[in-house]
N, C-alpha and C positions, 0 to 999 in steps of 0.2 A: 441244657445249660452250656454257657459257652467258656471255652479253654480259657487259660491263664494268657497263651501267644494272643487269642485272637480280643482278650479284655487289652492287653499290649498295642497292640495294634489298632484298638480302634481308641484307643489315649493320645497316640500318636495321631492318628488322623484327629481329632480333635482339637489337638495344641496347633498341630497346623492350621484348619480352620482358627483359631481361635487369635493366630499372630496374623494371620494373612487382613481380619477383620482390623485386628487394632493399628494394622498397617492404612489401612484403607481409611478410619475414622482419622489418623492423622493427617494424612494426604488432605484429608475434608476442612480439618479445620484449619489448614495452611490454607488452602484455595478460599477458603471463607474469607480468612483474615485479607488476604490479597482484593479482592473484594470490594469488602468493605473500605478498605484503605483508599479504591479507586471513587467509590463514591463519594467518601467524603473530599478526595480531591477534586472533583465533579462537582461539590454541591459548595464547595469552597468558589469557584472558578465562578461556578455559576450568578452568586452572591455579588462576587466584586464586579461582573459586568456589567448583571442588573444595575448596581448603587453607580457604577461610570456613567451607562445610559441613562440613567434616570436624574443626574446631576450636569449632563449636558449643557453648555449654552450656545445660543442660535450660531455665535461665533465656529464655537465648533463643531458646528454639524455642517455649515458652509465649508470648513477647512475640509472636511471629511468627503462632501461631496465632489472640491474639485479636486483630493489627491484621487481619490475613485476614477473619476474622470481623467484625470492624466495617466495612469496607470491604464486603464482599460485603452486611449492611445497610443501609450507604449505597447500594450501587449499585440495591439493590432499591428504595430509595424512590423512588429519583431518576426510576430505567425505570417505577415505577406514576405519580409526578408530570407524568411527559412525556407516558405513556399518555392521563392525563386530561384533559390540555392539547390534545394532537391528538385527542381526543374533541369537545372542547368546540370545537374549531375546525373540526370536520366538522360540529357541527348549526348553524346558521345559520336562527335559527327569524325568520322574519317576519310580526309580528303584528300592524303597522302596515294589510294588506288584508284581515282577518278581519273580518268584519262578520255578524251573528247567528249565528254560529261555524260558519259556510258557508266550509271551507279551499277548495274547489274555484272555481278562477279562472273558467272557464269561466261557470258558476252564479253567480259575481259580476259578471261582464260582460253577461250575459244580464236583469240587473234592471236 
């Protein structure tokens, strides 16, 4: 039969399990609600795009295809703009130690 310390002691271990758990069903049903909170923002969202798409006219879907189209020539110039910019900042020419058009350091050191 077990002592009175050790009936103590496993009450104790017990109650700890027993917060650690109702700790944990909280946590759960926070994360749940959070959740669900996202889906119905998701099924909301979803909703109104569908009823936009679906209430479309030809007018607007013309608008739609050449702001698309202006947009995708903007983005092209901008990604060949930025292309030329990180080109021009990878050569790093120095022509301040060129002397009778001998690039090689070595060979200029050596006169």
């Amino acid at each position: 039969m077990a002592t009175q310390s050790e009936l103590q002691e496993q009450l104790k271990k017990a109650k700890k399990e027993l917060r650690e758990a109702r700790e944990e069903v909280k946590e759960s049903k926070i994360r749940e609600q959070l959740y669900l909170e996202r889906l119905d923002n998701w099924a909301e969202k979803n909703q109104y795009l569908n009823s936009k798409i679906s209430n479309m006219t030809m007018d607007d879907v013309a608008k739609m295809q050449r702001a698309k189209a202006e947009y995708t020539e903007k983005y092209l110039k901008d990604k060949e703009i930025a292309e030329t910019f990180d080109k021009q900042i990878e050569v790093k020419l120095d022509t301040a130690g060129i002397t009778d058009g001998d690039t090689s350091r070595e060979n200029q050191q050596a006169r």
